[in-house]
N, C-alpha and C positions, 0 to 999 in steps of 0.2 A: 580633690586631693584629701585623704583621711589625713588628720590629727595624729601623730602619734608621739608618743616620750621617747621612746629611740633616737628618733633624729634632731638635731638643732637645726634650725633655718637660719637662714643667711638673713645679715640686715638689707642686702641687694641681690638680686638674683645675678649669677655671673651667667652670659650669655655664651655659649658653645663657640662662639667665632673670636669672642677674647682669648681662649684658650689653643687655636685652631695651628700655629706655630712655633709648637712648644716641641723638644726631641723626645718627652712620653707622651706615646698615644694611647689616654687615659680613654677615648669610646669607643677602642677597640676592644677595652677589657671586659669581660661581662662580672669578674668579680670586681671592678671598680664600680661600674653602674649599678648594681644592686645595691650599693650602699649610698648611693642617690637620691634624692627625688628631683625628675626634672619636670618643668613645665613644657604647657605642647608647642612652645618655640623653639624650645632646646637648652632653656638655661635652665643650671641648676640651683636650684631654690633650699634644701636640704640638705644636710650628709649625717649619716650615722654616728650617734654620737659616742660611741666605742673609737669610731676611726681616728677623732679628732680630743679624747679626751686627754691625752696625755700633753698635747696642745696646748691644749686650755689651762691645765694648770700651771705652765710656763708664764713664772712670771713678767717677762721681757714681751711676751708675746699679748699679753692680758694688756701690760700698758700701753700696748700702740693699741688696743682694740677701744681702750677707755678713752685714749687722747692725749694722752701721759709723755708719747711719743709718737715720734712720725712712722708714718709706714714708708718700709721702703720704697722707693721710685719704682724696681720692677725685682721681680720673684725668679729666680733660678730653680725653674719645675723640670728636673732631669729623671725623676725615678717618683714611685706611688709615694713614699715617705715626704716627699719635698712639695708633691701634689697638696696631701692634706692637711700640711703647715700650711700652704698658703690658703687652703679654706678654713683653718681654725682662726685666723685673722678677720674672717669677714662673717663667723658665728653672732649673732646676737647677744650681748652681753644678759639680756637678762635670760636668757636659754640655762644661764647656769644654776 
């Protein structure tokens, strides 16, 4: 898998089957996938970091990611916007 500044990596790869009963069908999209990198099990390792930077610079979302605060128990992913909230939470902090 190439290196690239584009993308932030995850501190964990989220696995395609954690996400597999959610009501948006994010691997149907091919413009969600493109903005992926996934591993050859299916989890995805990367996302573009255009996708998730406005994210990031949330700062409520920056202090669960430091520690600062708890992450919530579970993620309401209904639409792509709410999708890549919940991957800006598991970006690598020093990605920024």
């Amino acid at each position: 898998m190439e290196n690239s500044p584009d993308y932030s990596w995850l501190n964990l790869p989220i696995h395609k089957n954690t996400l597999k009963n959610l009501k948006f069908n994010w691997q149907e999209n091919p413009a969600i996938l493109e903005t992926l990198k996934m591993s050859f099990d299916g989890s995805i390792v990367a996302v573009l970091t255009s996708r998730v930077k406005s994210q990031l610079d949330n700062p409520e979302i920056l202090r669960r990611r430091m520690g600062f605060e708890k992450m919530p128990k579970s993620f309401k992913i209904e639409c792509e916007e709410e999708f890549y909230t919940y991957l800006a939470h598991h970006v690598e902090i020093a990605e920024e």
